[in-house]
N, C-alpha and C positions, 0 to 999 in steps of 0.2 A: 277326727280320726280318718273321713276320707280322704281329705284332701293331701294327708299324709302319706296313703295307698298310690292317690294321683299323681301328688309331686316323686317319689317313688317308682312309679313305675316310666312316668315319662326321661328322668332321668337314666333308666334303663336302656329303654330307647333310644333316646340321644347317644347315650355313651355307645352301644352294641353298632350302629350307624356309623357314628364316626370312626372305630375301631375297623370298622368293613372296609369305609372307602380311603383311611391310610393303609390297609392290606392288599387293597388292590390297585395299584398304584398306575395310572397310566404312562409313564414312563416303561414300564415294561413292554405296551406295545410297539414301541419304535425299532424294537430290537427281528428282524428277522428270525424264525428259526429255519435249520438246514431243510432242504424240500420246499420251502413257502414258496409256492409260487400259486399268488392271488390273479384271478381273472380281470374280466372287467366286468365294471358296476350293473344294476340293473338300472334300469330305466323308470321313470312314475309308474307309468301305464303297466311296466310287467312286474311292479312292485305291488301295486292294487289289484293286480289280476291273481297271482298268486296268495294274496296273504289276505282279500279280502272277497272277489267273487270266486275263486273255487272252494272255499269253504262254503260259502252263502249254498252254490250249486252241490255240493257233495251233500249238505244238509236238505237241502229240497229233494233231490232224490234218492237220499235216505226217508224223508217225511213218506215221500208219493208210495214208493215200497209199500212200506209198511200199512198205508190208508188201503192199497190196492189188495195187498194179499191180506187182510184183515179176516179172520174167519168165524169169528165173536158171533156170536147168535143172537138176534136182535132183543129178547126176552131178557138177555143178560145184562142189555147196554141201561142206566138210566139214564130217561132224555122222560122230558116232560110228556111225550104220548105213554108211556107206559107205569108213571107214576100213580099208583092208584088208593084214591082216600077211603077212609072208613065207608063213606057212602056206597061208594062203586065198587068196595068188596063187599059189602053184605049185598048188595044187589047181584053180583054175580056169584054168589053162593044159594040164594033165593030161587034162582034161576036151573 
């Protein structure tokens, strides 16, 4: 019965796929429309710089932000100095 499910749905797949890429036919791009007027191409360097370090950089100084203006109160944060066991709360209740 699964592999009924499996062969089933892959064939979904395939068919939905191939239906896509005979509807999008790249013959349609050859054609001009009125207005098109394409620039010229980028370059590596300003294809990487765009699409791979100003994300990297918009995300570090979104990170740094957010680390700087952080205003969490230390008691709040769990980090192993503030974890405290049954021992070290009855001791500090003792006290």
């Amino acid at each position: 019965m699964d592999k009924k499910n499996a062969l089933r749905a892959g064939s979904l797949a395939a068919g939905t796929t191939l239906m896509m890429l005979l509807m999008s036919s790249p013959a349609l791009a050859l054609t001009r429309d009125d207005g098109d007027d394409p620039g010229t191409g980028l370059s590596v360097i300003e294809t990487l710089g765009l699409y791979v370090l100003a994300p990297l950089v918009l995300f570090a100084v979104i990170a740094g932000l957010v680390m700087v203006l952080d205003r969490s109160h230390e008691k709040h944060r769990v980090t192993s100095r503030n974890i405290k066991t049954r021992e070290t709360a009855q001791a500090d209740t003792k006290v």
